[in-house]
N, C-alpha and C positions, 0 to 999 in steps of 0.2 A: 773734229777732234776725236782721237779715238782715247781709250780708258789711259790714262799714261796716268800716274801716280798723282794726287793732287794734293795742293798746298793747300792744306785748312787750315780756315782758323776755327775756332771756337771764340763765342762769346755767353757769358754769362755764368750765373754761379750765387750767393746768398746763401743758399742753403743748400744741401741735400738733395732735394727736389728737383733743382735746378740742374746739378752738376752730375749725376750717376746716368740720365740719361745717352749724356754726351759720351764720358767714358764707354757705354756700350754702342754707340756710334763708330768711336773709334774702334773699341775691339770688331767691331764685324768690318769695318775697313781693311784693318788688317789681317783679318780673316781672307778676304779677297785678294789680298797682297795691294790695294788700289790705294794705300795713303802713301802720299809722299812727307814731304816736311808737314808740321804743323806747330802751331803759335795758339797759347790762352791766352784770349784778353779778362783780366777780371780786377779784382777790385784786392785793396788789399786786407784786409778783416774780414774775408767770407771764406767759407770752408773750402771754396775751387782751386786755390793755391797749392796745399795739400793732394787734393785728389786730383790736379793736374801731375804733381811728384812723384806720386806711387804710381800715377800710369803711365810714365815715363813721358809727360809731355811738358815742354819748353813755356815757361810759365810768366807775362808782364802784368802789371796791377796799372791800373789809371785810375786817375781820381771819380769818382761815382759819388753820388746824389740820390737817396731815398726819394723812389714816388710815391708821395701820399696820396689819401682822400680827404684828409681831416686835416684843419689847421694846426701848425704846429711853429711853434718860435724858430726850430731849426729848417722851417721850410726854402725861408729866402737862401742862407748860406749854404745850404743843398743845391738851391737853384743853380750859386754861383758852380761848384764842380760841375755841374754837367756838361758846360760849357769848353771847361777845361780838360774833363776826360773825352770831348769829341776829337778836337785836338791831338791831344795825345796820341788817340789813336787811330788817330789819320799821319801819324809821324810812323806809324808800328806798320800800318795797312802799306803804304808808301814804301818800304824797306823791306818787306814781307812778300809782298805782290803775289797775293792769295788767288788760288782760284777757283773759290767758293770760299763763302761767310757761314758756319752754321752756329743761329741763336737757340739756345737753352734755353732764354728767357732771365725775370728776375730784371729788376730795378739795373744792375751792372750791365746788363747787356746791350741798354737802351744808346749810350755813346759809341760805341763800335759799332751798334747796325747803324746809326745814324752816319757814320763816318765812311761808312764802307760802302753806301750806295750809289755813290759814282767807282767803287774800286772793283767790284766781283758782283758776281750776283749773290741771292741771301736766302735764305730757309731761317726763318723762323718756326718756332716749335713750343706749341702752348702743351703744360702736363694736365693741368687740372682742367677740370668738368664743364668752368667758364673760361670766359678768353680775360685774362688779364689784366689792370692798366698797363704795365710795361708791352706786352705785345698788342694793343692796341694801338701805342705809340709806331712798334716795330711792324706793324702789318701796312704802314702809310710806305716802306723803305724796301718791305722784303719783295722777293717774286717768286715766294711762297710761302702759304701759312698752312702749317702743319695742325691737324690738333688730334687727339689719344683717343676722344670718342665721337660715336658716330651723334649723340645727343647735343656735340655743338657746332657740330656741322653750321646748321641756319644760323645761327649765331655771327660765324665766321664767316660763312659769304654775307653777311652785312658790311662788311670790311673790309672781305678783298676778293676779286674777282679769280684766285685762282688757290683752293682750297682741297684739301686731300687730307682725309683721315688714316691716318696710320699706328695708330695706336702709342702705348706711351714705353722707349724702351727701357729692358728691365736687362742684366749683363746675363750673358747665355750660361756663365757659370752659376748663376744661382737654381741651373736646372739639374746641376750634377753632383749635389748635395749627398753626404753619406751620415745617417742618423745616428750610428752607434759611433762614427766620429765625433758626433756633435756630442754626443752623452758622456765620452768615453775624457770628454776634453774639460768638463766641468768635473766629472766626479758624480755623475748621474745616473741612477738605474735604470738597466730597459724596461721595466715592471710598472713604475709610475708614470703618470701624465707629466707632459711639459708643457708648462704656458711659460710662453714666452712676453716679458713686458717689454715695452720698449715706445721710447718719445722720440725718436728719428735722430740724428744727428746733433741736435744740442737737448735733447729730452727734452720731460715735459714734466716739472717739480710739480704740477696737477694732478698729475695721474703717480707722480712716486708715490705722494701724500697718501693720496686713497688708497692706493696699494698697502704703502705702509700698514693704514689699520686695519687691515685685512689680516697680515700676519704678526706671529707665526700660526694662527690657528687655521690657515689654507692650508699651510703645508704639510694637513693631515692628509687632504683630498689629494695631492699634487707637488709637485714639482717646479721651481721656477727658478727662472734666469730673469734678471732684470738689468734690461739697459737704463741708466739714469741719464748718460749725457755727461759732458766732460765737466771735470772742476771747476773750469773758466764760466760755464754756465749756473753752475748750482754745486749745492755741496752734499749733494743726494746720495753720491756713492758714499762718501764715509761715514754718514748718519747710520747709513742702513747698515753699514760694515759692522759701528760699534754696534747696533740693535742687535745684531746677528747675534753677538757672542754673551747675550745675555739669555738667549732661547733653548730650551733644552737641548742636549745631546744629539738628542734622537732627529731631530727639528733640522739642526742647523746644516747638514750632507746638502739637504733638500732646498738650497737657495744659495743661488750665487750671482754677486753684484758688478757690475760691469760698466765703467766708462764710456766706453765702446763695444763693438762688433765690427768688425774689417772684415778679414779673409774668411775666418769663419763661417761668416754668414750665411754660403750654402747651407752646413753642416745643422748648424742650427734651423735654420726651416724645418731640414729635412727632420729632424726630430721633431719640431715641437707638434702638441698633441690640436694648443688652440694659440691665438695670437691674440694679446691687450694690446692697442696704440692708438695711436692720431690716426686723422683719415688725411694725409699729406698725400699727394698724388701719387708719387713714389710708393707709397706703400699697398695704395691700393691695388697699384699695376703690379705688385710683384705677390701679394696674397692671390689676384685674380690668375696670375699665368700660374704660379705654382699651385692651383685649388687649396688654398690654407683659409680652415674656417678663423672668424675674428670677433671680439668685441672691438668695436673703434668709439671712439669719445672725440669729436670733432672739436680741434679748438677753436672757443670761439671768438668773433672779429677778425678771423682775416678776412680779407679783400674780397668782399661781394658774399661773404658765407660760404667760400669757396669749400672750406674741408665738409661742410654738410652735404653741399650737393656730392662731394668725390664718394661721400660715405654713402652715402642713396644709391649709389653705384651698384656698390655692394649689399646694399642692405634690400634694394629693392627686388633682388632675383632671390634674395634668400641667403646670399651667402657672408653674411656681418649680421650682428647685432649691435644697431645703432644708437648711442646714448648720448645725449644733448649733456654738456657739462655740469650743467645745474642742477641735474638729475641723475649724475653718476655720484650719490654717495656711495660710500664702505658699505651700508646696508645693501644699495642697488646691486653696484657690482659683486658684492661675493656671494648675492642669491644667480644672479646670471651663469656667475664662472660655477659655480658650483653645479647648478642646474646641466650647464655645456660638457662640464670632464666626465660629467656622470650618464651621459645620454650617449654612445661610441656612435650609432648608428645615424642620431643628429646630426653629430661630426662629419660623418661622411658626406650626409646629401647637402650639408652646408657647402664645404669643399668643392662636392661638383658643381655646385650649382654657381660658386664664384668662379669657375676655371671658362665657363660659358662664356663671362664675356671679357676673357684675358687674350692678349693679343701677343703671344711667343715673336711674331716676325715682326716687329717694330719698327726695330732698329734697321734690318733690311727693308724695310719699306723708305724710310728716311735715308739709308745710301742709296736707295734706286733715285730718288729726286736728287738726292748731292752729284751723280752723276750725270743724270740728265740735264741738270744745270750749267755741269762743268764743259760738257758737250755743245750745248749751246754758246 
């Protein structure tokens, strides 16, 4: 076979995490001009619907089932969808006639690899620092499992005999970021530091809270943008909105509150001075490629302590400052941020020192297997 345009699908999505990889999957396909059609399988309540839309891709939902670790009342009728989203989307795959499967991962993805491995071959694709329970399921189905660092390599050939580290992809525009657009877009001086807060995709009312008591008296030091996370999650942005206009004059230029971050989000990088957030895998891969120094506060209980190990990532070369959540008071955090906007030269060898182990080609690593797959 030679490269002729192929029929992806995508599977997976939940969060964030799951779904931004895949879109820069796509954009380096069609960087190549090598995508032909393509089809989301996902779920319908996770953020990939959406961000199938904006990336201009053809988007169906199947019924999906949380995989737990912990007993739960809604475990059995979970059990029953997954059964039904296999189905389904062996009715999608059937009509589709893909040729190539590639998983994101995430609980959603687990009925479409299972459906699709008598229909194409499959790439699986773990983001975080563990391998998963959903791609543990997915690694029994794929004929390859992908993972973002070289530290779960061992891991993953526990599991399947045909494993390739390629890091975790981050969209090649977040590399073409312009700072005084990012400043210029808030209402922000080039004169002051920018910290940038931010809880990934549905926020993190954790880390607003703390933030919260922190100002307005940060924004003596500093400057800040805060992602809270949309309404449907929390009701972070317009707590903060009404605090705002309670804060002096002088105070209130210096903080601006945000639902989101979209397109942007080059812009914003590119300005901010330090980054506050989760240690979600996403975020880590895209602090690592772009060298942006971090506070991260790993939430804690996901699946295996997965955000502590992605934050040791970072934390272990030097470039994050890692806070256990039980230990990120307002005290902790505004002696750290404080300490960080004030030290420029910290800043920096943080920065390098995170870019060390960021991995720019990713995503072209994960189309070199989509094609070698399709070839086969």
């Amino acid at each position: 076979m030679n490269d002729r345009p192929l029929r992806l699908v995508i599977a997976g999505g939940g969060t964030g995490g799951h779904v931004l990889p895949a879109v820069a999957v796509v954009d380096e396909l069609r960087r190549r001009g090598a995508l032909g059609e393509t089809l989301w399988i996902g779920s319908h309540d996770g953020v990939e619907g959406d961000a199938a839309a904006r990336a201009g891709i053809p988007f169906r939902a199947i019924p999906t089932g949380k995989l737990r670790r912990y007993l739960s009342t809604r475990t059995a009728v979970d059990a029953l969808r997954v059964p039904a989203g296999i189905a389904h989307a062996w009715r999608l795959l059937r009509r589709f006639r893909p040729t190539v499967v590639f998983s994101s991962g995430g609980f959603v993805s687990v009925p479409t690899v299972v459906a699709a491995a008598c229909a194409a071959p499959i790439l699986a694709h773990e983001q975080t620092a563990i391998v998963g329970l959903a791609n543990r399921i997915n690694a029994r189905f794929a004929d390859v499992l992908a993972v973002s660092w070289e530290g779960t390599r061992a891991e993953a050939e526990r599991l399947h005999r045909r494993v390739v580290v390629t890091g975790n992809p981050v969209r090649g525009s977040l590399r073409d970021g312009d700072a005084a657009l990012g400043l210029e877009r808030y209402g922000f001086s080039p004169g002051v530091p920018l910290l940038y807060a931010t809880g990934g995709a549905r926020g993190a009312s954790p880390l607003n809270r703390r933030l919260a008591g922190l100002l307005p008296d940060l924004l003596r030091t500093c400057q800040v943008l805060h992602q809270t996370g949309p309404a449907l999650a929390n009701d972070d942005a317009a707590e903060m909105a009404r605090a705002r206009d309670t804060w002096p004059d002088d105070l209130r230029p210096r903080y601006r509150v945000v639902e989101y971050v979209r397109d942007e989000l080059p812009d914003v990088y590119a300005a901010a001075t330090l980054v506050l957030g989760r240690a979600g895998a996403g975020t880590v891969a895209e602090l690592a490629v772009l060298g942006k120094p971090a506070i991260l506060v790993p939430l804690p209980g996901a699946g295996g302590d997965e955000q502590t190990r992605n934050g040791r990532l970072l934390g272990d070369v030097g470039g994050a400052v890692v806070i256990p959540e039980r230990e990120a008071t307002p005290a902790r955090l505004g002696a750290e941020l404080r300490a960080l906007l004030a030290d420029a030269p910290r800043l920096r060898a943080m920065g390098e020192a995170a870019r060390t182990i960021g991995r720019p080609g990713a995503a072209a690593g994960i189309v070199d297997e989509l094609l070698a797959l399709a070839r086969r």
